[in-house]
C-alpha positions in Angstrom: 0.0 0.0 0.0 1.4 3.3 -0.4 2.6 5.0 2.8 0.0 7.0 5.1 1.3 10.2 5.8 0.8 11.0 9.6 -1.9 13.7 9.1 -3.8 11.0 6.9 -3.5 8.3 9.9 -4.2 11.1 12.1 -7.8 11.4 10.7 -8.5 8.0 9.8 -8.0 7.1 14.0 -10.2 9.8 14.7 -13.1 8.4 11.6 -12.6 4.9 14.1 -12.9 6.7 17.7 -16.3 8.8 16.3 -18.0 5.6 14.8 -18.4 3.6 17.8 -20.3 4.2 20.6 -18.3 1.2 22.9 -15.0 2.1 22.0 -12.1 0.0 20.2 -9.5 -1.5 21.4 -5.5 -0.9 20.5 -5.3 -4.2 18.9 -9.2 -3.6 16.5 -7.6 0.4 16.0 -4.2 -1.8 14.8 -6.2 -3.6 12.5 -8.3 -0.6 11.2 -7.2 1.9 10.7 -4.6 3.2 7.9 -0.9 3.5 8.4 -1.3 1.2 11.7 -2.2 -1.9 9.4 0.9 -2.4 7.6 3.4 -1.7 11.1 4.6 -4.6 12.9 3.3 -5.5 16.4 5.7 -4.0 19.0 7.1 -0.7 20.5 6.9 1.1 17.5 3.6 0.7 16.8 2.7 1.5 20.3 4.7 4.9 20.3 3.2 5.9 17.0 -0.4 5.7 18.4 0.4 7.3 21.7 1.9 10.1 19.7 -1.5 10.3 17.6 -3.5 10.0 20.8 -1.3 13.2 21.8 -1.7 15.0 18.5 -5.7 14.8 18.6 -5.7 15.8 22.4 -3.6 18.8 21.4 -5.7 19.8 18.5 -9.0 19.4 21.5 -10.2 16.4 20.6 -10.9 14.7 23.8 -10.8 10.7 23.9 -12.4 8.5 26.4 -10.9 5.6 28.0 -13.0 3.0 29.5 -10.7 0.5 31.3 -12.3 -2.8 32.6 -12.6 -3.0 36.2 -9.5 -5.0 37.6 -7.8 -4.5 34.2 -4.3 -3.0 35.0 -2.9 -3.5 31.9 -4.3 -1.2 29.1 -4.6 -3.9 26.6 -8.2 -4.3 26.9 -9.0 -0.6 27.5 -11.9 1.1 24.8 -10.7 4.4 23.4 -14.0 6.7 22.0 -14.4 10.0 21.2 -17.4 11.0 23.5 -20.8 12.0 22.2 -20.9 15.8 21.8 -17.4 16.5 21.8 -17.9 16.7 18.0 -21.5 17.4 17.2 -22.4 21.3 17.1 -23.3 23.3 20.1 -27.2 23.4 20.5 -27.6 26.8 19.7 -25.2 26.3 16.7 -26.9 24.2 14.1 -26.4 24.7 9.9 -28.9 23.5 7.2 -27.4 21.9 4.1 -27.1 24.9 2.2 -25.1 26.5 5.2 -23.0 23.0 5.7 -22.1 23.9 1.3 -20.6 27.0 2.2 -18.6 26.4 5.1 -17.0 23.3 2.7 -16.4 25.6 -0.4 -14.9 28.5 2.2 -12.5 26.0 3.7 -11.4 24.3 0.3 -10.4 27.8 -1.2 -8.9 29.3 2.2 -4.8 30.7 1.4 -2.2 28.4 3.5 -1.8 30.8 6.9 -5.2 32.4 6.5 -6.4 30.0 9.3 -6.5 31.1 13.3 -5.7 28.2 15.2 -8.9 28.3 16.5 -10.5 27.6 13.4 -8.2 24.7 12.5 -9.6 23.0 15.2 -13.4 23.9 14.2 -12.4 22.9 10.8 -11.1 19.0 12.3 -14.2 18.8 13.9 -16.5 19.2 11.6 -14.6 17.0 9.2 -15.1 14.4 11.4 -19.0 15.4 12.9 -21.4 13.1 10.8 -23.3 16.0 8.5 -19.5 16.4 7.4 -17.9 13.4 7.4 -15.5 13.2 4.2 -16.5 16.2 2.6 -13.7 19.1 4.0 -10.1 18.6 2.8 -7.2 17.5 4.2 -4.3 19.4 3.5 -0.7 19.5 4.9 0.9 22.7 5.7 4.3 23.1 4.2 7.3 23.9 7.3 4.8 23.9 10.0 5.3 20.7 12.9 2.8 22.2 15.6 -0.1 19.8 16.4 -2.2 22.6 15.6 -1.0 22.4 11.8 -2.2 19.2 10.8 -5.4 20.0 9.4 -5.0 23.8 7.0 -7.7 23.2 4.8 -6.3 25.8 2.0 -6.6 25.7 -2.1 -4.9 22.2 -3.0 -1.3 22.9 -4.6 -2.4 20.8 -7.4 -4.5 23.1 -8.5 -2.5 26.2 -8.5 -4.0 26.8 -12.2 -7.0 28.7 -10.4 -5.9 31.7 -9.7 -4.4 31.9 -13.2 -7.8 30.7 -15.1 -10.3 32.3 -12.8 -8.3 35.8 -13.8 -8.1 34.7 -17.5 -11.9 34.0 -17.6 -13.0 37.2 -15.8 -10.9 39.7 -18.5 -12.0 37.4 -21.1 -8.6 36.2 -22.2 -7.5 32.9 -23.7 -5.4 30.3 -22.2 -2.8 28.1 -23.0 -1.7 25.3 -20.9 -0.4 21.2 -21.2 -3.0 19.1 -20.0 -2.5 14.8 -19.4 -5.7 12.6 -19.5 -5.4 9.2 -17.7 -4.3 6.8 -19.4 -1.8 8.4 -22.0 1.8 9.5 -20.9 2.5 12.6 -23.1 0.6 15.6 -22.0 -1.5 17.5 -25.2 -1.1 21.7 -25.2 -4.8 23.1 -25.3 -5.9 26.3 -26.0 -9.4 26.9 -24.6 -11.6 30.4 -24.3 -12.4 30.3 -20.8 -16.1 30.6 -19.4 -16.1 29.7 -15.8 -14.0 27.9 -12.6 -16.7 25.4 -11.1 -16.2 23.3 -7.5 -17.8 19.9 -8.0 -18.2 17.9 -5.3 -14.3 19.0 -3.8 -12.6 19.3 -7.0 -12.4 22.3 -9.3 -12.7 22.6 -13.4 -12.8 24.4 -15.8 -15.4 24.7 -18.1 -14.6 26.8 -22.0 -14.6 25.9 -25.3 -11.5 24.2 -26.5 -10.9 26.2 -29.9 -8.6 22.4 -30.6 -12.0 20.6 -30.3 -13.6 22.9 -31.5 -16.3 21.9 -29.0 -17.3 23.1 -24.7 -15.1 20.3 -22.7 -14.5 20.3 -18.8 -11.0 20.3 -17.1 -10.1 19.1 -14.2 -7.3 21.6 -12.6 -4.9 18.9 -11.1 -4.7 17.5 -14.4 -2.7 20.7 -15.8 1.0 19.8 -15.9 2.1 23.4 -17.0 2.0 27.2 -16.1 -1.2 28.6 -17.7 -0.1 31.3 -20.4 -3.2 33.8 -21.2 -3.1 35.7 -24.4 -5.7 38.2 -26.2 -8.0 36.1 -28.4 -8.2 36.8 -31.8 -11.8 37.8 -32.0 -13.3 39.0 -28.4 -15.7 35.7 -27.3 -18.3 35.8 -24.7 -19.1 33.1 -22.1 -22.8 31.6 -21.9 -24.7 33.0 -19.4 -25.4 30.0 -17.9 -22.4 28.0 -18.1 -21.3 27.2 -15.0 -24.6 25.9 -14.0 -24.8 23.6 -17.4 -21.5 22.3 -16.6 -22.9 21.6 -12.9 -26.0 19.8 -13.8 -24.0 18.1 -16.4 -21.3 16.7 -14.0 -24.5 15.7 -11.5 -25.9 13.9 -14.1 -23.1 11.7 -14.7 -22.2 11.7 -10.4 -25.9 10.1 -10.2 -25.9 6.9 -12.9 -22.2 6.0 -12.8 -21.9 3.6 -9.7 -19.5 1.3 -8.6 -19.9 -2.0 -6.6 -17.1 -2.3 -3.7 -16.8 -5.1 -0.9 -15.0 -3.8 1.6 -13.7 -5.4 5.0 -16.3 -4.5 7.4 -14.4 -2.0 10.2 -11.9 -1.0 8.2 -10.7 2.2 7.2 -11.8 1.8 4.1 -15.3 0.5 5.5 -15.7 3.5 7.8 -15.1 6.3 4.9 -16.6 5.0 1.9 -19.8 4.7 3.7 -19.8 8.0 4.8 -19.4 9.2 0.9 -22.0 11.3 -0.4 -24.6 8.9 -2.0 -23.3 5.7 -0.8 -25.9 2.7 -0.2 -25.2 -0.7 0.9 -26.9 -2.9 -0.8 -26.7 -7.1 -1.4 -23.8 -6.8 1.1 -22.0 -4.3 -1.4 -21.3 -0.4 -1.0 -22.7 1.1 -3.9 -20.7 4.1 -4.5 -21.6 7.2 -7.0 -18.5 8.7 -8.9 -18.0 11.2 -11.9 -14.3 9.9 -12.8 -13.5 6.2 -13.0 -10.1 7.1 -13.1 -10.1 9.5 -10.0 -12.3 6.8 -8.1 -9.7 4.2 -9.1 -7.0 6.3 -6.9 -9.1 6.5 -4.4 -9.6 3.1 -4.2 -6.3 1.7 -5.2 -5.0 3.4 -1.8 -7.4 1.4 0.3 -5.1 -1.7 -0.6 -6.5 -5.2 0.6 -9.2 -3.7 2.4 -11.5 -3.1 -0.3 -12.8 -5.7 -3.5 -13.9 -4.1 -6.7 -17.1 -6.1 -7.5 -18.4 -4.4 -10.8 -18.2 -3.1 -13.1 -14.7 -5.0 -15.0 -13.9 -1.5 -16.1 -13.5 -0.3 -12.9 -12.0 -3.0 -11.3 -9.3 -3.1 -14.3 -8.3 0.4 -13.5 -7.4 -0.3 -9.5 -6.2 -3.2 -10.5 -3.4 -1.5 -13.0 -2.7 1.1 -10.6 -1.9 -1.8 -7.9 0.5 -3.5 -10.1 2.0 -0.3 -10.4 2.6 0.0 -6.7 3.8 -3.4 -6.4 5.9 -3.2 -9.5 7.8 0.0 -8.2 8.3 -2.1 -4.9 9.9 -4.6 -6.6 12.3 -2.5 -8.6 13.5 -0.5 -5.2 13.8 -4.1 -3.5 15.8 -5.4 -6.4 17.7 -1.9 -6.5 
């Protein structure tokens, strides 16, 4: 599996605390949760959760421990996150539309723009059920502090935003080198630029590709290049209602492309793809709702053994190359 960065490990441990009401053991948290599953039994392992434990507690999370009576020996203690600790005060509640805007504020938020205050608020309500999965998780780059690990902020990756969003506005063209999955040589596109859209955590941009002669929708991470903007040749003028065909266009697709996973019931992998927007369980199978079989195939590549594509053979062909992958470029360090 590819290695769990400890911000990532960080948040899966908290998923595990917040969806049990009994608590979990050390050795059912071991087996769980991600980063812990693929560590050796010993000392190490041990010190590695006591200094998660202590990077939660630090960020306010508080965590319960329920030691059986006559039990001296913390291997059969319960560790939970206690009921409230989490949830919104009484007199603080947000409807879905409110619950929208505090996700799309977060996601575009510059690195530092946080209080510390707020990076605990924004933990929190990652991990509070009306949430659950839908703020980022983002590293901050040179910052150690406990208080750091969660800076929901504009992904790197699509550092292209500021650069399209500006082109689109002063109706300028763009320029940039764009790779689609599955070939290995990225293709330069030049595309009149109507609108920056968020769907469902991941922003595109919607134009017409004057290559293509035709409207196509990018996804930001997939530009490889610097954006270059240039006047067009003839002044062009975005449809009104772009952004909002592009939307319901992308929604369309989210709500009939599904994908049938088994996954190990507990796991990491259990615990977060049932929280996904839209997911059903259904004939013992999580029936998961995607807009990109490739970016769904990342997602589940990284869940390793935990997680079985069922159908369709498409879909379980892609995680199934990218798996290979992983092992192959094992192989070749081990052999190195």
């Amino acid at each position: 599996m590819p290695r769990i960065e400890a911000e990532e490990r960080q948040f899966s441990l908290l998923l595990a605390l917040v969806d049990t009401r009994a608590g979990v053991t050390k050795h059912e948290l071991f087996e769980r949760v991600a980063g812990y599953q693929d560590q050796r039994p010993g000392d190490a392992l041990e010190r590695m959760f006591e200094r998660d434990k202590d990077a939660l507690r630090e960020l306010g999370i508080v965590i319960d421990v329920v030691q059986p009576p006559g039990d001296d020996s913390n291997h059969d203690a319960r560790y939970r996150v206690l009921d409230g600790v989490l949830g919104d005060p009484a007199e603080l509640q947000f409807d879905a539309d409110e619950r929208e805007l505090l996700d799309l504020a977060l996601r575009v938020w510059h690195e530092g723009g946080l209080t510390e205050e707020a990076q605990r608020a924004a933990l929190k309500l990652r991990a509070d059920p009306e949430f659950r999965g839908g703020l980022p998780l983002e590293r901050t780059p040179g910052r150690t502090e406990p208080a750091a690990v969660l800076q929901p902020r504009q992904r790197p990756r699509e550092s292209a935003f500021q650069a399209l969003k500006r082109a689109a506005d002063r109706g300028r063209e763009v320029v940039f080198d764009y790779l689609k999955p599955g070939e290995r040589t990225p293709r330069t596109r030049t595309v009149q630029p109507w609108a920056t859209v968020l769907f469902r955590g991941r922003w595109m941009l919607v134009g017409h590709d004057l290559g293509a002669e035709d409207t196509r929708t990018f996804l930001m991470q997939r530009i490889v290049s610097p954006v270059r903007d240039r006047a067009p040749k003839r002044p062009f003028h975005a449809p009104a209602d772009a952004a909002s065909a592009a939307l319901a266009k992308l929604e369309e697709i989210w709500r009939t492309a599904t994908v049938g996973v088994q996954a190990v019931p507990g796991s990491d992998a259990d615990i977060r793809l049932r929280h996904r927007p839209g997911t059903v369980e259904e004939d013992g199978l999580l029936v998961i709702h995607h807009a990109d079989r490739h970016l769904l195939a990342d997602e589940l590549a990284g869940f390793g053994a935990d997680i079985a594509v069922v159908w369709p053979e498409e879909q379980r062909e892609l995680v199934r190359q990218r798996l290979e992958r992983i092992r192959d470029l094992h192989v070749d360090r081990i052999a190195a």
